[in-house]
C-alpha positions in Angstrom: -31.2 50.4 34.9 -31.4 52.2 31.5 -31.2 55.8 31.4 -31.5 58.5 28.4 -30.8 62.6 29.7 -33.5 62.3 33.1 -35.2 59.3 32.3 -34.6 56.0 33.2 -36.4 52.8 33.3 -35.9 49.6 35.5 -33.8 46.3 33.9 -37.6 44.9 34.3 -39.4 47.1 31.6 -36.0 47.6 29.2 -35.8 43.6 29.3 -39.5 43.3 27.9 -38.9 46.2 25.9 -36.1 44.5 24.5 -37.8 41.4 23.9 -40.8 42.7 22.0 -38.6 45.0 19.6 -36.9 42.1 19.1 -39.9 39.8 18.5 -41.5 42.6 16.4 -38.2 43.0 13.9 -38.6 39.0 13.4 -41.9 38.8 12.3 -41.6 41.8 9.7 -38.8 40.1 8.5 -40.6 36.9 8.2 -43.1 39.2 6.4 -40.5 40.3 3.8 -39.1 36.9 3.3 -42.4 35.5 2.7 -42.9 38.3 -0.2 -40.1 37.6 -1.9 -39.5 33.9 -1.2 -41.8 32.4 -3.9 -39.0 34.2 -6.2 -35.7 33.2 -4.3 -35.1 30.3 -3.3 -32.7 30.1 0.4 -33.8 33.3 1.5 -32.1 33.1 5.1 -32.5 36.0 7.9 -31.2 36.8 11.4 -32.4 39.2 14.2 -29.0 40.6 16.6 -28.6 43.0 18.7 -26.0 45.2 19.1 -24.3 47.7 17.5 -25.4 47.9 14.2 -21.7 47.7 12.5 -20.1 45.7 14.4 -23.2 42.5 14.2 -23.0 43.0 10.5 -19.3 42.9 9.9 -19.5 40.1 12.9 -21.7 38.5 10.9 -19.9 38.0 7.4 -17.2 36.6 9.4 -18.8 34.0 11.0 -20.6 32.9 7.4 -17.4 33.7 5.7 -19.8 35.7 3.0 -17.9 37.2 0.2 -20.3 40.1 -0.4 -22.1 42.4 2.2 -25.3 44.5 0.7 -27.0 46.7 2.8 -29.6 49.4 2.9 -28.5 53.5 2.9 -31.2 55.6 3.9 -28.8 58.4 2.0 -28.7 60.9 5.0 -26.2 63.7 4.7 -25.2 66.7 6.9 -24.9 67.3 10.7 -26.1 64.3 11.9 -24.4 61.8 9.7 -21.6 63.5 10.1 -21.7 63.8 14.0 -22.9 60.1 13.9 -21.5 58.4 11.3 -23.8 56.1 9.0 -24.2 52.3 9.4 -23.2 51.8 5.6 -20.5 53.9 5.8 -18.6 51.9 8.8 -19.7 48.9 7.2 -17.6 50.6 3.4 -15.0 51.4 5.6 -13.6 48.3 8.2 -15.1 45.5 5.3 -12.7 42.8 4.4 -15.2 41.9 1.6 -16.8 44.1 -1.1 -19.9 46.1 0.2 -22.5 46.7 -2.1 -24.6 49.5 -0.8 -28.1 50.4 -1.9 -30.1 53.4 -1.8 
């Protein structure tokens, strides 16, 4: 069971929920790769879950890239602050170079 302040839902429903975010983050990807991929060639994606950080530093080490580029949305104040951003975790536990774009 999943629960967020007073609401909760069963392992049932956050299981299919899971899956069709899941299945829905694949196929725009697929749609982005297949915008761009007349231009590069080897275009390669991956859907995982987890926390955000921790998958993409995961993930250079297992390809042994040499270069991580991400995406900022450029947030500042409170809530980057109380929360930390994605890039900025990334910048900060890299092994590699992070290129981060606006």
């Amino acid at each position: 069971e999943q629960c967020a302040v007073d609401y909760c839902l069963s392992a049932e429903v956050f299981t299919e929920l899971q899956a069709k975010s899941e299945l829905t983050s694949r196929e725009k990807l697929e749609e982005e790769v297949r915008k761009i991929s007349s231009q590069k060639n080897g275009v390669e994606f991956k859907v995982r879950t987890g926390i955000p950080y921790t998958e993409i530093l995961n993930e250079q080490q297992e390809d042994k890239a040499d270069l991580i580029v991400l995406g900022s949305h450029g947030k500042r104040g409170y809530v980057h602050n109380m929360l930390g951003g994605v890039a900025d975790k990334v910048a900060r536990s890299a092994t590699v170079p992070v290129l981060v774009v606006r």
